[in-house]
C-alpha positions in Angstrom: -224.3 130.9 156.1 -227.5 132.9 155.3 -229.7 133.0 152.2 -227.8 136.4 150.7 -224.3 134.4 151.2 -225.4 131.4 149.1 -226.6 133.2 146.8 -223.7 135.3 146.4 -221.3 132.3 146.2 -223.7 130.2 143.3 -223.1 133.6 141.2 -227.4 133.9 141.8 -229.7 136.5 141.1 -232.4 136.7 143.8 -234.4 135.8 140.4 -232.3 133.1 138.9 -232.1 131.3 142.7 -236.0 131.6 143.2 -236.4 130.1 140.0 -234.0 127.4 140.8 -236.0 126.6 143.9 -239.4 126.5 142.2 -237.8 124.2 139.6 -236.4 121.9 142.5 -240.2 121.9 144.2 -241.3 120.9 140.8 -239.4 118.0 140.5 -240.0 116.8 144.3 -243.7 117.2 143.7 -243.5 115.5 140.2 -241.4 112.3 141.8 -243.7 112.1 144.9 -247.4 112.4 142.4 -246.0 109.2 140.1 -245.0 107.2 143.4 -248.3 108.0 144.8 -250.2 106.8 141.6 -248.1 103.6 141.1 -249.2 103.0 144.7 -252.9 103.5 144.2 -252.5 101.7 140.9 -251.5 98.4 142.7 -253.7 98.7 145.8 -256.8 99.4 142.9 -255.3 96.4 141.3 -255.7 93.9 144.0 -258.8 95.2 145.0 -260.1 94.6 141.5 -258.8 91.2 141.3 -260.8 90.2 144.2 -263.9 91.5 143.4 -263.1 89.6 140.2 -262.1 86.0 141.8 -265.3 86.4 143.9 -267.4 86.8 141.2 -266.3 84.1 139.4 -265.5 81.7 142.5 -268.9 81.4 143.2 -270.5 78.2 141.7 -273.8 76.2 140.9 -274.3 72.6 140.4 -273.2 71.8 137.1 -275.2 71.1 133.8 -275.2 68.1 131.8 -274.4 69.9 128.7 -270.8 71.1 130.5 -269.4 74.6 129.9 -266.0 76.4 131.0 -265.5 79.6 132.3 -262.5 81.7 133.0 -260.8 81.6 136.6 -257.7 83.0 136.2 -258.9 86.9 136.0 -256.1 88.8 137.9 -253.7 91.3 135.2 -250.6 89.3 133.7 -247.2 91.5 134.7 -244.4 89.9 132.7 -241.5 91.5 131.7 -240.8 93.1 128.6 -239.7 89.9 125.8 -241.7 87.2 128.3 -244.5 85.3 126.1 -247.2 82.0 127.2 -246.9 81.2 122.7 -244.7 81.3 120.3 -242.4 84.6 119.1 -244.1 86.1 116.7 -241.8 87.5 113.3 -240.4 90.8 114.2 -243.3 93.8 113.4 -242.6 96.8 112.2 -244.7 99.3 114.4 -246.0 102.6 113.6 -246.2 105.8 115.8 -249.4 105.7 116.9 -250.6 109.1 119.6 -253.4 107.5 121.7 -250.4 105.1 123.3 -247.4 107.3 122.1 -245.4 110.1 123.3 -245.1 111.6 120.4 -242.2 114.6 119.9 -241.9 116.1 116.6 -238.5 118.3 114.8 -239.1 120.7 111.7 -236.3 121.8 109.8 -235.9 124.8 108.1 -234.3 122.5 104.9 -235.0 118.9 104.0 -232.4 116.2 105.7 -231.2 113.1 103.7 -232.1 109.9 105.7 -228.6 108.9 106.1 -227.6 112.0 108.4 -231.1 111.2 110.3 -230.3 107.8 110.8 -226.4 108.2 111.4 -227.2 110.8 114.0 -230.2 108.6 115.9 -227.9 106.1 115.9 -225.0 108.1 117.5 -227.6 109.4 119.8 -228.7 105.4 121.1 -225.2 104.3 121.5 -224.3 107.4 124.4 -225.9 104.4 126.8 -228.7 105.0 129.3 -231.3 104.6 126.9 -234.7 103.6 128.4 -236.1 100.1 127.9 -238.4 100.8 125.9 -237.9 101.4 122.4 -238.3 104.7 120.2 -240.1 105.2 117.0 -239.0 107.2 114.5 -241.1 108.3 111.5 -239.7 110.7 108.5 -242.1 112.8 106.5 -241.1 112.5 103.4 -239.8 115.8 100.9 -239.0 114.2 97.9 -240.2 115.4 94.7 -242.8 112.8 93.6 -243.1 111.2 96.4 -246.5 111.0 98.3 -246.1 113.2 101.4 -246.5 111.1 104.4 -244.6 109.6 107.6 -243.0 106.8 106.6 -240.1 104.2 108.1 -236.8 106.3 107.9 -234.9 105.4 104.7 -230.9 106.2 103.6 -231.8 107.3 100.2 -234.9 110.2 101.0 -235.0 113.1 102.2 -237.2 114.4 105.0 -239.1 117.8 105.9 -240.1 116.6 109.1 -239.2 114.1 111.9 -241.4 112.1 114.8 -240.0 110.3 117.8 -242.0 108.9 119.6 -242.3 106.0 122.9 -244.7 104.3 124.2 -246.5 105.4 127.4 -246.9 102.2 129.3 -247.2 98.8 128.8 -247.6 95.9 131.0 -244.9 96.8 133.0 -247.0 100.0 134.1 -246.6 103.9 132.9 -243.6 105.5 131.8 -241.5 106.8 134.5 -240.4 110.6 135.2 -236.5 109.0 134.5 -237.0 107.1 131.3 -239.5 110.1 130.0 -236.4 112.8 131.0 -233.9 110.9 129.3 -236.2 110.5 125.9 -237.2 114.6 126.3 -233.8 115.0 126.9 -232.0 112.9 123.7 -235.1 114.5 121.0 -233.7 117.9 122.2 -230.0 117.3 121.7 -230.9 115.6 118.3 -232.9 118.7 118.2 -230.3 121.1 118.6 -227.5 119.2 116.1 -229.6 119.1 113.6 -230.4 123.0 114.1 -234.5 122.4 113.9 -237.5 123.6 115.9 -239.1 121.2 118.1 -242.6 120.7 119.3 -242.5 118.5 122.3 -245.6 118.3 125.1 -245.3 119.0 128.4 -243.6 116.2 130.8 -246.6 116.6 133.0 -249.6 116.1 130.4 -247.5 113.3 129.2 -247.0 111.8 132.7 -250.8 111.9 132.8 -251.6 110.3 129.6 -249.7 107.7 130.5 -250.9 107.2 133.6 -254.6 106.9 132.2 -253.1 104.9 129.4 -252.0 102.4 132.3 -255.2 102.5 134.0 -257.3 101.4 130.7 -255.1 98.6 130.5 -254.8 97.3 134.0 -258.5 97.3 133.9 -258.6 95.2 130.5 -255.6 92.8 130.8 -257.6 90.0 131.5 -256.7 86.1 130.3 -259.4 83.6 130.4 -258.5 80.2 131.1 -260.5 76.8 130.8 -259.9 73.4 132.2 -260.6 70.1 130.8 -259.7 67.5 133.3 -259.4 63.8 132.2 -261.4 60.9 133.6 -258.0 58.6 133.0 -254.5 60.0 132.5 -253.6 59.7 128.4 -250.2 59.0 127.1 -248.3 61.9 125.3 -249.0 60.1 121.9 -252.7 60.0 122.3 -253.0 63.4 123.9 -250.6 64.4 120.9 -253.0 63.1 118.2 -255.9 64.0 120.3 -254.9 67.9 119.7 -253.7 68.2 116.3 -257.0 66.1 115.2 -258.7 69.7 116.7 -256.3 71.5 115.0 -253.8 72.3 117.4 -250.0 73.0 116.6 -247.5 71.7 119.0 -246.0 75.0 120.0 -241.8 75.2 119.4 -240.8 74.6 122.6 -243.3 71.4 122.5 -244.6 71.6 125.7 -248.2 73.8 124.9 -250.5 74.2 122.1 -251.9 76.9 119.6 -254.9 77.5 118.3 -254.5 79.3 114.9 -257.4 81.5 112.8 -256.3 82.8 109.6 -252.7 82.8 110.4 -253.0 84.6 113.7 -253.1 83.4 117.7 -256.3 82.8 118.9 -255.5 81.0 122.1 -253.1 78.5 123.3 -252.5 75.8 126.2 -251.1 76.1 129.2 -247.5 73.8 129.4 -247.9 70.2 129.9 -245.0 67.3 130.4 -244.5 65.6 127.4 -242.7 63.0 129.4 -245.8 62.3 131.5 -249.1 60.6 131.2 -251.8 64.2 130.8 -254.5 64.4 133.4 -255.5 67.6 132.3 -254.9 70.7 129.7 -255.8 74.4 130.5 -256.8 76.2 127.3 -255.4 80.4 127.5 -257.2 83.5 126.4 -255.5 86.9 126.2 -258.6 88.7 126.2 -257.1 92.2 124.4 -254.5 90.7 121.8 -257.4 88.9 119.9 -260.2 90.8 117.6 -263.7 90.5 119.4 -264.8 89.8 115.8 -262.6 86.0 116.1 -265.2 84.8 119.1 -262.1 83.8 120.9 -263.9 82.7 124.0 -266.7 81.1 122.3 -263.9 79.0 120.0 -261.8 77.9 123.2 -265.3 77.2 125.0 -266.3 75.2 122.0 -262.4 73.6 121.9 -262.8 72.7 125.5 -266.4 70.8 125.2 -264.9 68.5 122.1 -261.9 67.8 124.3 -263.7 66.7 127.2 -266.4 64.7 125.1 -263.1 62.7 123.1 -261.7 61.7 126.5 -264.9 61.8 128.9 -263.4 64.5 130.8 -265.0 67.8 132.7 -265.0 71.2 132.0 -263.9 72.9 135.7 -262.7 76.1 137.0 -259.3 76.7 139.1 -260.5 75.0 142.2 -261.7 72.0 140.2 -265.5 72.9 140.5 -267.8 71.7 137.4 -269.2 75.1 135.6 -272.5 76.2 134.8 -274.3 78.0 131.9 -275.0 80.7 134.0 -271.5 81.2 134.9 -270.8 81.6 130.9 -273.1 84.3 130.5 -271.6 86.4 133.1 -268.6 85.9 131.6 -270.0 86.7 127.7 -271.3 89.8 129.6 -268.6 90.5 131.0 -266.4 90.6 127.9 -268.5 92.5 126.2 -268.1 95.0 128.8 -264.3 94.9 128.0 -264.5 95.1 124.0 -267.0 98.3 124.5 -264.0 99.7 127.1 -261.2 99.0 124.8 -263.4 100.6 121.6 -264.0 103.6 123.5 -260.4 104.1 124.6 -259.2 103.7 120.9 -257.8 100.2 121.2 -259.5 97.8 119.5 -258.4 93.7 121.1 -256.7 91.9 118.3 -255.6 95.7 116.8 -251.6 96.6 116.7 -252.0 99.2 119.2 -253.4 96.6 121.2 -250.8 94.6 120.7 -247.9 97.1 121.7 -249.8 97.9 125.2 -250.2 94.8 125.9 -246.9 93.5 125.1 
C-alpha cells in the first residue's frame, strides 16, 4: 500500500497526515531527550559522588582537640513518604513557580468553591493520576474579600484558578507521562468549566524541571558524624546519656532528634535498643535546615560532648580519627551549597526546600 492509499483510507489530507507525522516525530524526539538526560543525570551523579568521597576520604593524623566531619556525601533517593525522623504534622503547601508547573483557568464569571472542588474531585477519582500531588489555588471574587490565591474553600467564589505540580523531587524530574496526564486533566477541567486556559509549553516545562533536578542532585547532601565508644554502654545509660544533651527518643525508639525551636535540626542514625551501643552516627540533611540554625556546627558540637561523656572518638566512615582541617573543607564546602541554593531561589530550611527535597 503506498503513501496516497493510507492516506486515503485514514480520511487524511496530505496536510492533516504531514502534521500527524511531525506530531509523531515530536513525541519520539521528546521521549528519547528525557531518557537521554535521566542517563546523563545518573552517570554526572556518580561521578560527583566520587569526586566527593575522595575528597573527603583523604585523612591527617588526628588532633587532640577531636572534630567530625561528614562522610556519607552521595545524594539520598528514597521514595516518595520514606523519612530517617519522625513524620512531621501534615503541611498545607502553597504553589510556588520556581519548583511548580504552574497552569492557570480564567473564567468569564466567578465559580462558587463547591463546583471547583466537586469537579477537581471528579477529575482525581477517573484513576491514573500521577504520584505526585496537585495544588490548587482559587483567587478569590468575593466582595470584601482581599483579592488573593488562597486554599479552595466551599463557601467563596473564585475569578481565577491555579493548578499546579511539582517539577521533581528526589525521585528525579517529572516525566513526559505524568506531565501529559496533569496537561491533559487542567484541560478537560478546563473545558467543563467553559474557561480560558493559560498553560506553558510541555517542552519549557520539561526543561525547568530538568534544571530543577539538577540544582538538587547537586545540593542533596547529608552529613554524618561518628562518635565511637571506648566501652560498649547499656541502653539505659546511652538513654540518659542523650536526653541529658537534649535529645528526644524518636517514636519508633530506635534514633534520636535534635530539636531547635520546635523544628529538626538533625537526628541519629538507628541503634538497637536491645544491645549494649558501641557507637551513634549523628545525621545532617544539609537543605531541609536554615543555614542560619548552624546545623553542622551544632551536631559537631553534639558529637565532641558525646565523645568527651564516654571517652569516645570522633571518626569518619572508615573509622579514621578527623582533623581540623578536614572541618574547614567541609564549612567551606557548605557554604558553597547555601550560596547555590540562595541563588536558585531555595533557601535550606525554607518550604520550597522542603517540598524538593521531600
Amino acid at each position: 500500500m503506498n503513501l496516497e492509499q493510507i492516506m486515503t483510507s485514514l480520511g487524511l489530507s496530505e496536510l492533516q497526515f504531514a502534521l500527524a507525522v511531525i506530531g509523531l516525530l515530536i513525541l519520539l524526539f521528546v521521549l528519547i531527550l528525557n531518557i537521554y538526560y535521566a542517563h546523563a543525570r545518573r552517570k554526572a551523579g556518580s561521578q560527583r559522588d566520587l569526586a566527593l568521597d575522595e575528597l573527603f576520604v583523604a585523612r591527617e593524623p588526628s588532633l587532640n582537640a577531636g572534630f567530625a566531619q561528614a562522610a556519607n556525601q552521595e545524594r539520598v533517593e528514597p521514595s516518595l513518604g520514606e523519612s530517617t525522623s519522625n513524620t512531621p504534622p501534615a503541611t498545607i503547601f502553597t504553589i510556588d513557580p520556581r519548583i511548580d508547573c504552574v497552569i492557570t483557568l480564567r473564567f468569564d464569571e466567578p465559580i462558587s468553591g463547591v463546583e471547583l472542588l466537586s469537579e477537581i474531585e471528579a477529575l482525581s477519582d477517573e484513576g491514573g493520576a500521577p504520584h505526585l500531588p496537585w495544588i490548587c489555588e482559587g483567587l478569590n471574587a468575593d466582595d470584601g474579600a482581599p483579592e488573593d490565591w488562597e486554599q479552595l474553600k466551599a463557601d467563596a467564589s473564585y475569578a481565577e484558578l491555579q493548578l499546579a505540580m511539582q517539577l521533581a523531587n528526589r525521585r528525579g524530574p517529572i516525566g513526559v507521562l505524568e506531565l501529559s496526564d496533569f496537561c491533559s486533566r487542567a484541560q478537560a477541567l478546563a473545558e467543563t468549566l467553559g474557561s480560558q486556559i493559560d498553560m506553558p509549553s510541555v517542552s519549557a516545562m520539561l526543561e525547568s524541571a530538568k534544571e530543577l533536578d539538577v540544582l538538587a542532585a547537586e545540593s542533596d547532601i547529608q552529613l554524618s558524624i561518628n562518635v565511637v565508644f571506648d566501652q560498649p554502654l547499656r541502653w539505659a545509660n546511652f538513654d540518659a546519656l542523650m536526653r541529658q544533651r537534649s535529645f528526644q527518643l524518636a517514636r519508633n525508639g530506635r534514633q534520636y532528634d535534635f530539636f531547635s525551636n520546635g523544628s529538626l535540626i538533625f537526628n541519629s542514625a538507628d541503634v538497637d535498643p536491645n544491645k549494649p551501643v558501641a557507637q551513634v552516627t549523628l545525621l545532617l540533611e544539609v537543605p531541609l535546615v536554615s543555614h542560619e540554625e548552624r546545623a553542622f556546627e551544632r551536631m559537631l558540637s553534639e558529637g565532641v560532648e558525646i565523645a568527651q561523656a564516654v571517652h569516645g572518638r570522633l571518626v569518619d566512615d572508615n573509622g579514621i580519627n578527623l582533623t581540623e582541617n578536614t572541618v574547614i573543607t567541609i564549612r567551606q564546602h557548605l557554604d558553597i551549597l547555601y550560596a547555590n541554593l540562595e541563588k536558585g531561589g531555595i533557601a535550606a530550611g525554607s518550604s520550597t526546600a522542603n517540598r524538593l527535597f521531600s
